[in-house]
N, C-alpha and C positions, 0 to 999 in steps of 0.2 A: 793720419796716414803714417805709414811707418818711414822711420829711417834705411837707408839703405848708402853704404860707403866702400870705397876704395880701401885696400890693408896694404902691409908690407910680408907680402906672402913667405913662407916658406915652402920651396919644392927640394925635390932630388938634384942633385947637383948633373951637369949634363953628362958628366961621363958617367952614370949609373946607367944600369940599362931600364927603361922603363916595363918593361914585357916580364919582368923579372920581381919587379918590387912594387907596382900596383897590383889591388887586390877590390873584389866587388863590397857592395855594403857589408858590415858583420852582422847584419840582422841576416841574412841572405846565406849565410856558411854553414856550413854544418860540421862538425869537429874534424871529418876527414877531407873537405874543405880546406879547412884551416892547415892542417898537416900537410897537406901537399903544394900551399902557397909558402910554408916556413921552409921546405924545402926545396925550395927553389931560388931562394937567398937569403942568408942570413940579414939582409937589409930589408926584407919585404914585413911592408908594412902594416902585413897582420900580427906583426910580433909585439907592435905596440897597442895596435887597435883591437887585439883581440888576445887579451896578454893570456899566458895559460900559468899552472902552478898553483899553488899554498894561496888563499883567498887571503892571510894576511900581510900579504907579500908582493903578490902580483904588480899590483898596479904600481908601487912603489920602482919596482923592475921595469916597469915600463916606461915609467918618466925617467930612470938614470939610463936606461937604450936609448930614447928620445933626445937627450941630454948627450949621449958619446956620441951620436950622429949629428947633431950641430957640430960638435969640438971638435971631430974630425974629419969638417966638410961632406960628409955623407949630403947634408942638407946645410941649404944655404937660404938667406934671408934676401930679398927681391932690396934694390937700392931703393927702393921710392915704394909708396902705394899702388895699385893698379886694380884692375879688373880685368880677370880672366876669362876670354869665351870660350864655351866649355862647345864642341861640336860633336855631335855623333851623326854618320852615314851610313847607311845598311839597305839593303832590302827588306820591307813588310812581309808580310803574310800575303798580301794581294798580289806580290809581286811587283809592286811598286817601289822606286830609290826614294828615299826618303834622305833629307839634309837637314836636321835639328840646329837649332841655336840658341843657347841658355849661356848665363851669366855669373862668373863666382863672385862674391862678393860677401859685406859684413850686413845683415839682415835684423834689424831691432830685433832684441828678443825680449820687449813688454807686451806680446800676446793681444788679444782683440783692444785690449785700449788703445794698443798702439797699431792697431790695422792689420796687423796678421790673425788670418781666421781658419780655422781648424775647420776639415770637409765630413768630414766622419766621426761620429765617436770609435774609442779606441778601448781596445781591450786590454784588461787589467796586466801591467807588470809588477811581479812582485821585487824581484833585481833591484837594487841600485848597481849595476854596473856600469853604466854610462856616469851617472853623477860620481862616483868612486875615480871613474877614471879624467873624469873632469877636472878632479881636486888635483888629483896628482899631477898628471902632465903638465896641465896650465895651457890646456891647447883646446883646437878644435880639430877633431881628424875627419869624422865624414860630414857632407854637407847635410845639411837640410836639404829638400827641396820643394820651392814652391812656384808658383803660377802668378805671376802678373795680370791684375786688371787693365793694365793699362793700355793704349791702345800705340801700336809703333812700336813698341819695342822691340820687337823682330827687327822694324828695317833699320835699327842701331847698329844691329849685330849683322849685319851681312858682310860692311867691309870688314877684309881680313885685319887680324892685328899681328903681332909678332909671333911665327909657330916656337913653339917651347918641347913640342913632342907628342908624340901619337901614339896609339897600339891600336892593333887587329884583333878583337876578341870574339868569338863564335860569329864571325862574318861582317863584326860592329865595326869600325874605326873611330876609334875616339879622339877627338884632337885638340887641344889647347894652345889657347893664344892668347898673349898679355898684350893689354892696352893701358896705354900710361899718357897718353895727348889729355890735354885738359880741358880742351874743348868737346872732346868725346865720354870722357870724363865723364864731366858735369850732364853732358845731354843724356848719360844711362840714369845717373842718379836721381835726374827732375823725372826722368820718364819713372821709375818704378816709386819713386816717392807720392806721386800724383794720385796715386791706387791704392786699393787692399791688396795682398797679397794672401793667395789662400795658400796652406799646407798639404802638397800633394803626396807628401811622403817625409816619413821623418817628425811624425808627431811625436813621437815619445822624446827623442833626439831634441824635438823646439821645446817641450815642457823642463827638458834636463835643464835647457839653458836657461831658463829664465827662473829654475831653481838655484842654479851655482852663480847668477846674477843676484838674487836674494839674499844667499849667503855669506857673500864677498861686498855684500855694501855697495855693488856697481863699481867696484877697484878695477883698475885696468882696461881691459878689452871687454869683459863680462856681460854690457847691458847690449853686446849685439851678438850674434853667431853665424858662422860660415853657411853661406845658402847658395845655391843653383837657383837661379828665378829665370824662367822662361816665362812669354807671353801665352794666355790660355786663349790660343787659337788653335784651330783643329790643325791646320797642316804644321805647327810645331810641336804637336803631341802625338806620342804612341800609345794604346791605353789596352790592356788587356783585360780579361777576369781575373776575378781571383773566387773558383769555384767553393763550394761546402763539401764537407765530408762530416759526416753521423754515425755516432758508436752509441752502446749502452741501453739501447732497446730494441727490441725484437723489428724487423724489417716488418711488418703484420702492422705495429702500431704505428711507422711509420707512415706507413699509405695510405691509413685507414686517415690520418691527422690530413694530410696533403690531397685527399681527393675531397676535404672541406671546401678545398677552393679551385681546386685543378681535376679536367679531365685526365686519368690515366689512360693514355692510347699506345698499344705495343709498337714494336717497331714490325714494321713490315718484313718479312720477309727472314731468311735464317741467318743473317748477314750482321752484328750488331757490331760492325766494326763503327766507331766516329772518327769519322773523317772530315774533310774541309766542304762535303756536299752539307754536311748533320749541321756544323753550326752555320751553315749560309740561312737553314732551313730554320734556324732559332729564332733569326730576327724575321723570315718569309712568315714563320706562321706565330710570331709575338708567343714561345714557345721557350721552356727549361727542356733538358733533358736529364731524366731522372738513371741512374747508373747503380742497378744492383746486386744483388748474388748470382752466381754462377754466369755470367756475362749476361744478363735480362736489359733491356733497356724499355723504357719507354718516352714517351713525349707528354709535359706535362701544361696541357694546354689552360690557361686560367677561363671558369666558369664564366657567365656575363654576369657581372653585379659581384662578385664574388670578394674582391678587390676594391669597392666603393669608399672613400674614406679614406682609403690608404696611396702615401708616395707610390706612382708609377715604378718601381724601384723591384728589379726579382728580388735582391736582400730581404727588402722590406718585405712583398710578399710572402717568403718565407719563413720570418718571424712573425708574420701573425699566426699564419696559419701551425706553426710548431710552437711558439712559447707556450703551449700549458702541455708538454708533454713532459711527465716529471721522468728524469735520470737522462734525459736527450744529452748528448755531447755532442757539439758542433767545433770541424776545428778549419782551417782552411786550407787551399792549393791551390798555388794557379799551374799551369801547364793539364789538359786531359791527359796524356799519357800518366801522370800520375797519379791521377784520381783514380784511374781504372787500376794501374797496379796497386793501391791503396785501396781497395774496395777488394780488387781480386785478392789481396795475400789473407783478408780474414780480417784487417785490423780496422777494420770498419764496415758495417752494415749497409753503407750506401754512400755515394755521392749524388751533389746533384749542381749540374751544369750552368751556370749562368752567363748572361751577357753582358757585356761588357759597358758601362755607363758612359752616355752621350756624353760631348764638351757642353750643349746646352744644358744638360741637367747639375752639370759640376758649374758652371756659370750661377746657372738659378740659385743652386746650392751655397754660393757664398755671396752673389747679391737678397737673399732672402734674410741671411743668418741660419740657414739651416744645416742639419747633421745628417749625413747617411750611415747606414749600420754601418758594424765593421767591417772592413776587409771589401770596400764598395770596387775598390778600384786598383789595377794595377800597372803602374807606370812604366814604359822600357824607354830605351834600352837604361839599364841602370847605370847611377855615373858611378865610374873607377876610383875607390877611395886611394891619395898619393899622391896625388896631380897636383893639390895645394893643402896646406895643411895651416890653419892660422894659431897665432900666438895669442894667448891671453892676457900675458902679464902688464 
């Protein structure tokens, strides 16, 4: 079973503004992204976490910034270890309030020997960017995040602990609370020790750590890394898609590969807008929806037997039914508004819609040992890198 431990955090010091200097995961930015969270403070903490400049240099700049905001109180060092609960509030998609509760902490980073288990396989980084900037800081900036098997730990996290600060981002409230009692302590730590903990996000991020744990001989902080661990129960979970998009062959050979296993049926009517009626109607009729040229849609209902053999999984369907199409590029998105402007501008031959993967299948998925394709799943709301930032040394 893995470890899991209390740190001596570093945050923003309170008179920063927080609304100013957190910033979303850097997988998640895009370079103009990144430029308009740099300008909006020179402390914001994509300046470390997502350092820009001379590739010989960068990171180097990023640990001496990281370095002037200790010395000058920018950030400050928590007196004692703690655990932080990380809370996000919002409204769903259904319309429903929704009240999260996940945990920051230091999370073994010895990978399945030591009980953390990978939900997907993951697709190739060529970058060492994260390991680069690992070496240099001597930090950990965004969390990992994973899922607790264990059963209760939600109702750890319900009493408040000390607020530390919040922010309001696209309707989300995020909010952070340090706990330092030692009797509550210890009850988070038996609770997520007693379990696996699967990796709901942040794979590449757990493989970095338990590379720069290898390379450092386990010196310091190393053999664990900052994580988010929520319980994987459905009402502490948000889970969206994260749909396909296909370039590089004709839409023709497309169809002809996908009606191997799926009825193509048009959409009715001259209407092909999707809307919240089209994916009610994905899981009504166990149905993708197929997204192609000139605004075409159809529904791509799977044949009977068609899918025999294979994970219940649309990923998975899709990759049978498309691996031998040679020069296929598949890349991914979650949000539909931007698959359809991703399809409409030309820079792709098609998308195609998928559902969003049960907690029961992500459950089976890491009590089996098994892997879903890439890209199976996607988690909200995402937590705000800034809130806590751990020390490696």
């Amino acid at each position: 079973m893995p470890t899991f431990a209390p740190f001596r955090a570093w945050r923003y010091a309170p008179d920063v503004p927080l609304d100013a200097v957190l910033a979303p995961p850097y997988d998640v930015l895009s370079p103009a992204d990144v430029a308009a969270l740099q300008g909006r403070d020179p402390r914001n903490i994509v300046w470390v976490d997502v350092p820009q400049g001379s590739s010989s240099t960068r990171y180097a700049e990023a640990a001496a910034l990281l370095s002037s905001w200790r010395s000058a109180g920018v950030l400050v060092e928590d007196p004692e270890p703690s655990y932080t609960i990380y809370r996000t509030r919002f409204v769903d998609a259904t319309g429903a309030a929704r009240d999260l509760a996940a945990v920051l902490g230091a999370l073994d980073a010895g990978g399945v020997a030591a009980g953390v288990l990978p939900h997907e396989r993951t697709t190739p980084k060529a970058s060492t960017d994260r390991l680069d900037l690992t070496r240099a800081t001597e930090a950990n900036l965004s969390p990992v995040w994973g899922l607790s098997l264990a059963a209760g730990l939600s109702a750890l996290l319900v009493a408040p602990g000390e607020v530390l600060g919040s922010v309001v981002v696209d309707g989300v409230e995020h909010v952070v609370e340090r706990v330092t009692a030692a009797d509550r302590v210890a009850a988070i730590t038996a609770a997520v020790e007693s379990e696996s903990v699967l990796i709901a996000d942040g794979h590449h991020r757990y493989a970095v750590a338990g590379a720069y744990a290898a390379e450092v001989g386990g010196a310091g902080g190393s053999t664990a890394t900052l994580a988010l661990v929520g319980e994987l129960v459905e009402e502490q979970l948000s889970i969206a898609a994260i749909h396909r998009l296909y370039a590089g062959v004709p839409f023709s050979a497309l169809t002809s590969a996908l009606a191997l296993g799926f009825s193509l049926v048009p959409f009715a009517g001259d209407d092909p807008v999707i809307d919240a009626e089209v994916l009610a109607g994905m899981t009504d009729r166990g149905a993708l929806v197929l997204v192609g040229p000139g605004g075409a849609r159809w529904w791509l209902v799977p044949r009977a037997g068609a899918f025999d053999g294979v994970r219940s999984l649309d990923g998975a369907w899709l990759e049978a039914v498309l691996s031998d199409i040679s020069g296929l590029e598949v890349s991914y998105q979650h949000g539909v508004g931007h698959v359809v402007d991703a399809v409409g501008s030309g820079a792709n031959v098609a998308g195609i819609l998928i559902r969003p993967v049960s907690i029961a299948e992500i459950e089976r998925t890491a009590r089996e040992g098994l892997l879903m394709p890439p890209k199976s799943t996607y988690f909200t709301p995402k937590p705000r890198t800034g809130f806590v930032l751990r020390d490696l040394r």
